[in-house]
C-alpha positions as CSV (number, residue, x, y, z in Angstrom):
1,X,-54.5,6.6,-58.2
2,X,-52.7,3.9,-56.6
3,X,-48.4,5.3,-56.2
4,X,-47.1,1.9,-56.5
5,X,-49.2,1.1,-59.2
6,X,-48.0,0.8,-62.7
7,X,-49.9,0.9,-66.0
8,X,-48.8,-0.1,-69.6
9,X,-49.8,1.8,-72.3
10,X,-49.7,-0.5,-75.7
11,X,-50.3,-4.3,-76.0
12,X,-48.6,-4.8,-79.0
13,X,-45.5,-7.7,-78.3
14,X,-43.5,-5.8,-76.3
15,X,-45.7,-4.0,-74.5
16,X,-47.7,-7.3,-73.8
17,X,-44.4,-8.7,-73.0
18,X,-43.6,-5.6,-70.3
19,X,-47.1,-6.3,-69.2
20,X,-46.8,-10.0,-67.8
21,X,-43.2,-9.0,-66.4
22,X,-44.5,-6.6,-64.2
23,X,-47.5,-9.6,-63.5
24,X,-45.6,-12.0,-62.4
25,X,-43.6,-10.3,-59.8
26,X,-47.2,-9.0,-58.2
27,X,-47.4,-5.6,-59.5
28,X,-50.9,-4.1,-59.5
29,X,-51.1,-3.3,-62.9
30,X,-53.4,-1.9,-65.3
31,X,-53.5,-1.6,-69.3
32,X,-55.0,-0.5,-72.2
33,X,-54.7,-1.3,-75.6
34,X,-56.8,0.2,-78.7
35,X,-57.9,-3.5,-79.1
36,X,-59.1,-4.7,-76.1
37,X,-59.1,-8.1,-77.3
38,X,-55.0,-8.1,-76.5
39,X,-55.5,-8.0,-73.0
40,X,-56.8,-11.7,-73.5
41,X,-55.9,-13.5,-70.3
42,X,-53.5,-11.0,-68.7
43,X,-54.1,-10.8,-65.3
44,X,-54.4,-7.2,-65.2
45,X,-57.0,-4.3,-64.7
46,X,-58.3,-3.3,-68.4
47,X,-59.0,0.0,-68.8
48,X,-61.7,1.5,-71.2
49,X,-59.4,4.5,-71.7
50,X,-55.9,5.6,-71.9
51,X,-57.6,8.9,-69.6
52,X,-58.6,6.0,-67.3
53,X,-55.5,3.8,-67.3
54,X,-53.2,6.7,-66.5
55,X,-55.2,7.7,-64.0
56,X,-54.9,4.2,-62.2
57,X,-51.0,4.5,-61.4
58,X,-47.7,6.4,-60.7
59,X,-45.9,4.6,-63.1
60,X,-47.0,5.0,-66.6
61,X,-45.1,3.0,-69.9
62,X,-45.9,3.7,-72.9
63,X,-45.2,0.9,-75.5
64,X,-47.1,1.3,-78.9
65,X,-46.1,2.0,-82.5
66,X,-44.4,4.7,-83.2
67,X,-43.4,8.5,-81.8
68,X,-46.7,9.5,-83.8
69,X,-48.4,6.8,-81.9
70,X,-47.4,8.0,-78.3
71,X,-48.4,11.2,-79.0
72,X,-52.4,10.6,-80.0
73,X,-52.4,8.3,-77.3
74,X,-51.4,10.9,-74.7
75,X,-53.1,13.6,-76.4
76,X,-56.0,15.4,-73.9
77,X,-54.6,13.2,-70.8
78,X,-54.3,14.3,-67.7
79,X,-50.9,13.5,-66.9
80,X,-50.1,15.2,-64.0
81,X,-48.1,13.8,-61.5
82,X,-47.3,10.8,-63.3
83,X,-44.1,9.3,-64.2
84,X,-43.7,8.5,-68.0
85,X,-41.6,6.1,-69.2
86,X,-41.7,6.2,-72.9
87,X,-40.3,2.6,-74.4
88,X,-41.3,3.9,-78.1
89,X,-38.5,3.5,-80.7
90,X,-37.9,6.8,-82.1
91,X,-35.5,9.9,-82.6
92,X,-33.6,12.1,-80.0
93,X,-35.7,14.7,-81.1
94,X,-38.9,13.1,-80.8
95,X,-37.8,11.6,-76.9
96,X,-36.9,15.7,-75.8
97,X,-40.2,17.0,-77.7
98,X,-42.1,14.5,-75.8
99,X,-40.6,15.0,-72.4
100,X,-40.9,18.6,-72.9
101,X,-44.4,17.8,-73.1
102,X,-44.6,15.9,-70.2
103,X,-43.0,18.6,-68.2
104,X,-45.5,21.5,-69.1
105,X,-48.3,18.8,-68.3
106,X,-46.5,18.5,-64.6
107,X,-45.2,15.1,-65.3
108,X,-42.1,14.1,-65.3
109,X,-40.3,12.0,-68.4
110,X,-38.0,9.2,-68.5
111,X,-37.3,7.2,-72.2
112,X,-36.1,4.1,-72.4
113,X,-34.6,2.0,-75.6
114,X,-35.3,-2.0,-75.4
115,X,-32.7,-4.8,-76.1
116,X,-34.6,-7.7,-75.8
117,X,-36.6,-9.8,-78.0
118,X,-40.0,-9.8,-76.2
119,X,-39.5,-13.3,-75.2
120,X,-37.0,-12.6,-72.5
121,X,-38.1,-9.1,-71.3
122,X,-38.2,-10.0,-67.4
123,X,-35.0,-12.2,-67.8
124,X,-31.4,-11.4,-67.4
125,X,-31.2,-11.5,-71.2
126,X,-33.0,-7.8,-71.0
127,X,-31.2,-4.9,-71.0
128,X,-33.1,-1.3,-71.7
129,X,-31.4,2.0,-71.4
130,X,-33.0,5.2,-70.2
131,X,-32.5,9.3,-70.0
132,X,-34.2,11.3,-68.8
133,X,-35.6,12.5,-65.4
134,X,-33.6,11.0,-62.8
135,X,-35.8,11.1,-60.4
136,X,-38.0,8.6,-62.0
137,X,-34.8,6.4,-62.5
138,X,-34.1,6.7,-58.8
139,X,-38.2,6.0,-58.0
140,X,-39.0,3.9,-59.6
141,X,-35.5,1.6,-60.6
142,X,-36.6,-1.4,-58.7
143,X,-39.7,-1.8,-60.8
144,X,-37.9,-1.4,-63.9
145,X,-35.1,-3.6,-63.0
146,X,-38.2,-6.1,-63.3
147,X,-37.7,-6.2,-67.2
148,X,-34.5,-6.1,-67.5
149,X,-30.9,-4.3,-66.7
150,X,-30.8,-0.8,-66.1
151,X,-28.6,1.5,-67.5
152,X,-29.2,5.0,-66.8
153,X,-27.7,7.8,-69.1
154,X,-27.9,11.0,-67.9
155,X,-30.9,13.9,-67.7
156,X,-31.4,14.4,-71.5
157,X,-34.2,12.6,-72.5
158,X,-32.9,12.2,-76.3
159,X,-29.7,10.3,-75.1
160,X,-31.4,7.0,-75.2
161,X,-32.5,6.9,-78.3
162,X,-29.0,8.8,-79.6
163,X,-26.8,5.4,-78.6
164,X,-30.3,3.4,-79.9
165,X,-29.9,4.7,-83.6
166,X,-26.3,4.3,-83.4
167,X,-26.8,1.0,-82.7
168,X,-30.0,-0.2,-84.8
169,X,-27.6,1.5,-87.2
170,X,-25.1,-1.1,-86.9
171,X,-27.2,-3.6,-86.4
172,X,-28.9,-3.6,-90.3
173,X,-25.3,-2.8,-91.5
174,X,-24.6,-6.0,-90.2
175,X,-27.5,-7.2,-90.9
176,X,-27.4,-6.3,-95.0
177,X,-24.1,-7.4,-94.7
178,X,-25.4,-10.7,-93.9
179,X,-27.5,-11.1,-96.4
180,X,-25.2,-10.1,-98.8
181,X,-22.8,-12.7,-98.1
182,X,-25.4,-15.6,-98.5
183,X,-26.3,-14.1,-101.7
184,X,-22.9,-14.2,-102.5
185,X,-22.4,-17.4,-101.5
186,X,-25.5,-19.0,-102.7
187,X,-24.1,-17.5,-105.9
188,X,-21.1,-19.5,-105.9
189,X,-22.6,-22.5,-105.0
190,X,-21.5,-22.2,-101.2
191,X,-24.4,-23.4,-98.6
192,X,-25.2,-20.6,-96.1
193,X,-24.9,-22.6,-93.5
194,X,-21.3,-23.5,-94.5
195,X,-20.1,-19.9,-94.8
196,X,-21.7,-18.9,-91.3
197,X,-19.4,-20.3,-88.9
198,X,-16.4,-19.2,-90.7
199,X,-18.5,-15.1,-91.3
200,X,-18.8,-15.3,-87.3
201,X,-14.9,-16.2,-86.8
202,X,-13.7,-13.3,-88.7
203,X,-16.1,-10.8,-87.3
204,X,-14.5,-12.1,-84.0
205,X,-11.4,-11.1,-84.9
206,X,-12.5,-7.8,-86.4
207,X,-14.0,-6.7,-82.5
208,X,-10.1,-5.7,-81.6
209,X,-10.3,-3.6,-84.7
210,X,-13.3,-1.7,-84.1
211,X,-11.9,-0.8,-80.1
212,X,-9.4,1.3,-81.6
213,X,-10.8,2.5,-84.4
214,X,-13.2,4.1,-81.5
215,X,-10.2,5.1,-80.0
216,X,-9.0,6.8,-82.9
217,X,-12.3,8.6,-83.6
218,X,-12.4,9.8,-80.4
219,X,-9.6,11.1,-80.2
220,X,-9.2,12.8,-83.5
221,X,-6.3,10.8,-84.5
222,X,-5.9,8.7,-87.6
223,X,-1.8,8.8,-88.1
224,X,-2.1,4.4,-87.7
225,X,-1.6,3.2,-91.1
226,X,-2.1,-0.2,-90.2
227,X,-5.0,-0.3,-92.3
228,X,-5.3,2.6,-94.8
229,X,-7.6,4.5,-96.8
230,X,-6.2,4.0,-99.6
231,X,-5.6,0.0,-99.4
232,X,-9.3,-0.4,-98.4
233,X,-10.7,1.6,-101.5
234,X,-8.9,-1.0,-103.5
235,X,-10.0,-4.0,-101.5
236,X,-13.5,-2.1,-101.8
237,X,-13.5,-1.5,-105.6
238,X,-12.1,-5.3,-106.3
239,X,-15.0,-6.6,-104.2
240,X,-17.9,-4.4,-106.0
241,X,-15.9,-5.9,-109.5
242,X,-16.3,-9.7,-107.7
243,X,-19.9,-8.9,-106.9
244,X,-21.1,-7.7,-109.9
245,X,-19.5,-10.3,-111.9
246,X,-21.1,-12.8,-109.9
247,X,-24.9,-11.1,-110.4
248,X,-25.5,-9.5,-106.8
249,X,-24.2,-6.4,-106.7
250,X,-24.9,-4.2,-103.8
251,X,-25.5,-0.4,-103.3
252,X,-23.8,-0.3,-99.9
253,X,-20.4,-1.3,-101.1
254,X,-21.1,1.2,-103.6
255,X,-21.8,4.0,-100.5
256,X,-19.1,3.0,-98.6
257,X,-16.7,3.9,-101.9
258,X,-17.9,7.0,-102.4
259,X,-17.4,7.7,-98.9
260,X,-13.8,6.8,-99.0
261,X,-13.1,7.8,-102.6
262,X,-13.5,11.2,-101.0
263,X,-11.2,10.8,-98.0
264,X,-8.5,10.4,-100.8
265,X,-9.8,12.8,-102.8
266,X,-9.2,15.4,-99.6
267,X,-5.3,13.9,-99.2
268,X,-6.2,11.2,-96.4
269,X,-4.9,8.0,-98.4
270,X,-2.5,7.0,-95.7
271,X,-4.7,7.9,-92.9
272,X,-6.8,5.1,-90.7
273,X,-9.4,3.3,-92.5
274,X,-11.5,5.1,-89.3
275,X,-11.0,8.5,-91.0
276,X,-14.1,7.3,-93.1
277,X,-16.1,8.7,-90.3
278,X,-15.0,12.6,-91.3
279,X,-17.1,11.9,-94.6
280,X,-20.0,11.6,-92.7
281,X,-21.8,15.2,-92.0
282,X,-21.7,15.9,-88.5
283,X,-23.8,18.5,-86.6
284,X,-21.2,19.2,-84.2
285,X,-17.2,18.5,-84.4
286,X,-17.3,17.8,-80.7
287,X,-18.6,14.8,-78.3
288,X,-21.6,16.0,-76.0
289,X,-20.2,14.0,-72.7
């Protein structure tokens, strides 16, 4: 094993993409990849094994599939004394089972959530957060500052991936919310490309809306009655009315109703819009700092 070696685990975009970052700032660097064929002019050591690749370095990442996928491809390696960075998309859950994992093999386990396109991993466009073992952080930061800013979290391995659901969560919200509209719009006769610019102006204006509703989450509060409960379910229901009328109805409006339907039906009409959030079920009433 070479200490200052590093070795990816996965050749799939991103981990191709982590691969040729480390490459081109004159890492020694070693891969594997189920297909061999995806190491196609990468100038790295291939290796015939994920045994033999991990073997190779200090570092280890681990980019493939899925939580499923990391798991058979560490299964029966010898992973002692090797730092694991995990870049897999998965659950809190799944990041702690696997670093408890690595800790009764005698590694230690840092996880890491990607926000990048694979295109600019490397570039000041990157930006991956980890949890985890922070001695690993502290190790080996300057190697992973080569893909991109580095946020660390704190020592439990499953905080990553807790703000990464949270926000992929948002994202396809946003995302189907999208959609929606050029459906809608297409509907009407409206060109996409039209309704864009002014979609992006109001979700602009909505940021100063979403700060304090955080606030007011937070903190427990939803006395502001700036924007009620009770106004938005009839904004909501006249909006699933327009929708369906115009032949693109869609089950998320239908969701968020229900979720608000029984704020009122609890007495919360007046409350903040943000008091939504209460009809959610929650493991724990309080904030794990």
């Amino acid at each position: 094993m070479t200490s200052e070696a590093i070795t990816v685990l996965g050749l799939g975009n991103l981990g191709r993409a982590l691969a040729e970052a480390f490459v081109r700032a004159d890492q020694a660097v070693t891969v594997w990849n189920r297909s061999a064929a995806r190491a196609s002019g990468l100038e790295a050591t291939v290796a015939g094994s994920a045994a033999e690749a991990v073997a190779a370095s200090g570092l280890v990442v681990v980019a493939v599939l899925d939580h499923q996928a990391a798991q058979q491809v560490l299964h029966g390696v010898d992973v002692r004394g090797r730092a694991l960075v995990n870049l897999t998309s998965g659950t809190p859950d799944e990041a702690r089972e696997l670093a408890g994992w690595a800790a009764a093999n005698g590694a230690e386990y840092l996880h890491g959530a990607v926000y990048a396109v694979p295109q600019t991993i490397g570039t000041d466009a990157s930006s991956i957060i980890y949890s985890g073992s922070q001695a690993v952080h502290e190790r080996w930061r300057e190697a992973l500052a080569l893909l991109g800013k580095v946020t660390f979290l704190g020592a439990d391995a499953g905080r990553a991936s807790g703000y990464d659901v949270a926000i992929l969560s948002g994202m396809y919200g946003l995302l189907g919310g999208f959609l929606h509209a050029a459906a809608l719009a297409r509907a009407g006769g409206i060109k996409v490309t039209e309704l864009t610019p002014m979609l992006l102006s109001w979700l602009e204006d909505l940021q100063p809306a979403l700060t304090t509703f955080a606030e007011e989450i937070d903190g427990g509060s939803y006395d502001s009655a700036e924007s009620s409960i009770a106004m938005n379910r009839s904004g909501v229901a006249t909006l699933i009315r327009a929708t369906e009328a115009q032949g693109v109805p869609f089950a998320a409006l239908d969701a968020l109703k229900a979720l608000v339907d029984r704020q009122i039906d609890e007495g919360h009409g007046e409350a903040s819009l943000s008091r939504v959030v209460e009809s959610f079920g929650r493991v724990s009433q309080g904030f794990a700092g």
